[in-house]
C-alpha positions in Angstrom: 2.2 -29.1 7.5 -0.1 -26.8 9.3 0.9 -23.6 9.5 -0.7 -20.3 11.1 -2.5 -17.4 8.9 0.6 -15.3 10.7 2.9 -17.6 9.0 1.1 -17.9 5.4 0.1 -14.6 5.3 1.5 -11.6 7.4 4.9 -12.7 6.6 4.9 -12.5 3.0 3.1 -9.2 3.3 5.9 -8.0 5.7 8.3 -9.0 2.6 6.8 -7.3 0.1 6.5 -3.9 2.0 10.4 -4.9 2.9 11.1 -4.8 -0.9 9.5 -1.8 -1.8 11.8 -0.2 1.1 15.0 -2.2 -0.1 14.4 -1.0 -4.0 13.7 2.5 -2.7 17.2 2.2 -1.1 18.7 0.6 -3.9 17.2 3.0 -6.8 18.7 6.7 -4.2 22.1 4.4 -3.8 22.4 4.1 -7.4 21.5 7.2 -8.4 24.4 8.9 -5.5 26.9 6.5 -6.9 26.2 7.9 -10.8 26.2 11.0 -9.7 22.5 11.6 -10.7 21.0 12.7 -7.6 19.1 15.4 -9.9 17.1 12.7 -11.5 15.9 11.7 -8.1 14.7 15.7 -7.3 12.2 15.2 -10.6 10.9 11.9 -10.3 8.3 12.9 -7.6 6.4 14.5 -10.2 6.0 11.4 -12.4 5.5 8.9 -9.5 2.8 11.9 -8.4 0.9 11.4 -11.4 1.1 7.3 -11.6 -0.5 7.6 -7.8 -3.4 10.3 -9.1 -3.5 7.8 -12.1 -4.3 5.0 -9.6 -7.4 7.0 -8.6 -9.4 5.6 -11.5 -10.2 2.5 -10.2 -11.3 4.2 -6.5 -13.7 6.2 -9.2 -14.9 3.3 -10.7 -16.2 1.4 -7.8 -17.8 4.5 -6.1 -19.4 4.9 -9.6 -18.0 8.1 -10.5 -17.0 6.9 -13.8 -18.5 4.0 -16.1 -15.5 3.0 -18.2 -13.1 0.4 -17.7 -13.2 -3.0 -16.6 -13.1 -2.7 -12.1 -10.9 -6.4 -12.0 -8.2 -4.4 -14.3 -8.7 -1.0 -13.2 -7.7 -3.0 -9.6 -4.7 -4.1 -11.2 -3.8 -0.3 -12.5 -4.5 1.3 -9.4 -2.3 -1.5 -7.6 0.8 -0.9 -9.7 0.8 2.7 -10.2 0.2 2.9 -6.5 3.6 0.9 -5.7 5.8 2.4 -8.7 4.4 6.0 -7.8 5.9 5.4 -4.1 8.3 3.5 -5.1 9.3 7.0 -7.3 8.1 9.3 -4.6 10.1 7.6 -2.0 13.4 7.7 -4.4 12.4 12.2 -4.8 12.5 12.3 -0.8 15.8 10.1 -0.3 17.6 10.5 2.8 17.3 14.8 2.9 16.0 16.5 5.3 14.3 19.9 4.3 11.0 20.6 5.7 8.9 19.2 7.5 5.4 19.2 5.0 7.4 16.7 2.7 7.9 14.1 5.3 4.5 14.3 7.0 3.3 14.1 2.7 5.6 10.5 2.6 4.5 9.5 6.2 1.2 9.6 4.8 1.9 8.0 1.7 3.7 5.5 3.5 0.8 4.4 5.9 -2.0 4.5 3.0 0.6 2.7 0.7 0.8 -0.2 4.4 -2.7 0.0 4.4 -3.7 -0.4 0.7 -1.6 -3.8 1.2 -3.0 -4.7 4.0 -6.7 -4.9 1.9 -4.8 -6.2 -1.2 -2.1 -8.7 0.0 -4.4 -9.9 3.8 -7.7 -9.6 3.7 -8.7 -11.2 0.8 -5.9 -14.5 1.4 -6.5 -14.4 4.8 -10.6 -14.8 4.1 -9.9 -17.8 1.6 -7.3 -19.1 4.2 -9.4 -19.5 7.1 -12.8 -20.5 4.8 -10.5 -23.6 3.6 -9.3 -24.5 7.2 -12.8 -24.8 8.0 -13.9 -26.6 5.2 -10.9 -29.0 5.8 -11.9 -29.0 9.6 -15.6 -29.6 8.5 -14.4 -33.0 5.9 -12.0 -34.2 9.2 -15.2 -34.7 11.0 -14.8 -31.9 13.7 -17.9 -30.3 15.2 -18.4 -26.7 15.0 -17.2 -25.8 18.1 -13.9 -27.6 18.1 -14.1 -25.9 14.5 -14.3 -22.7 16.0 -12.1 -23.5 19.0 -9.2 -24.7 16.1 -9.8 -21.2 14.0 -9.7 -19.1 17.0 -6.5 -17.3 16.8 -7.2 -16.7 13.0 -10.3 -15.6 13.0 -8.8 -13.0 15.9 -6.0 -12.1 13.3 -8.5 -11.8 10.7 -11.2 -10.2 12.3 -8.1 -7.2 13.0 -7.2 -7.1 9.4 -10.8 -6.0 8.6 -10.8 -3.5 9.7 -8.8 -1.7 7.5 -11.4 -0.4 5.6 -12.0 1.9 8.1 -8.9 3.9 7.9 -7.7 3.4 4.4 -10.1 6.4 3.0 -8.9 8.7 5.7 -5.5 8.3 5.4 -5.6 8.6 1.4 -7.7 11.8 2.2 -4.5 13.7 4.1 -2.0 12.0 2.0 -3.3 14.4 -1.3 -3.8 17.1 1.2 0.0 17.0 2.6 1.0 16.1 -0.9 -1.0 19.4 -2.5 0.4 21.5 0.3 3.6 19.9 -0.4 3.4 20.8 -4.5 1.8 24.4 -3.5 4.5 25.3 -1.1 7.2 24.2 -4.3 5.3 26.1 -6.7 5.5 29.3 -4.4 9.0 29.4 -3.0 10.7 27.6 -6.3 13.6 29.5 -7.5 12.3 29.8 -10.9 15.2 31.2 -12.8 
């Protein structure tokens, strides 16, 4: 069965942001129907620090540290990234007090779409359309029926590149909102 790069590949990745969102939901519903919504006000500190945790691997490849192995420090970055939102989405719930909070998630939010987008797209969707032409390639086709065949995926693809572009940007207001965001608590808490 032949089936498009939209169907092998955007899908799933729609999915998998679609479960980060539904155990978000699930994780604030359970913690209102235990009456533990306090837990929820803490638990942007500790998801804070798995996300600043994830940093080590975006050291590692721009050489600012020497240790650790890049594959696994991939891996670290990846999962801290999605449990740290996964936690800071939980802290912001459904509430609605100020507005440097929810421009701090929006921002997490599209850096956490866009790290996915590199992790979860670009690399499948390279393999993906490589194999199609290989297979393309053994059936005999010429290049430019090749080419003519891959059209439409190579479009897709060539969008999905270019998410380098704006992944850096966007992680670099995400910490600032998020530091105003922490600055703002640690200056107007009620510390009693």
């Amino acid at each position: 069965m032949d089936t498009s790069l939209l169907h092998r590949e955007v899908v799933p990745f729609i999915l998998i942001l679609a479960a980060l969102v539904l155990a978000t939901l699930a994780g604030d519903y359970a913690l209102h129907a235990l009456d533990l919504v306090w837990i929820g006000r803490y638990l942007g500190i500790p998801g804070s620090l798995l996300i600043v945790l994830s940093f080590g691997y975006s050291m590692r490849k721009r050489k600012l540290i020497r240790s650790g192995h890049p594959r696994t420090l991939l891996t670290v970055h990846e999962v801290f990234t999605l449990v740290g939102a996964a936690m800071v989405l939980v802290h912001a719930g459904v509430h609605f007090n100020a507005i440097l909070p929810w421009l701090a998630l929006a921002a997490m939010l599209l850096n956490v779409f866009s790290g996915l987008v590199g992790k979860f797209l670009l690399d499948r969707s390279r393999r993906y359309v490589a194999a199609r032409r290989r297979d393309y390639g053994l059936q005999g086709l010429s290049k430019a029926e090749t080419e003519k065949a891959l059209f439409w995926d190579a479009v897709t693809f060539d969008l999905m590149a270019k998410w380098r572009a704006v992944h850096f940007p966007i992680t670099l207001v995400f910490v600032v909102l998020s530091l105003g965001h922490i600055l703002s608590i640690l200056l107007f808490w009620n510390w009693r």
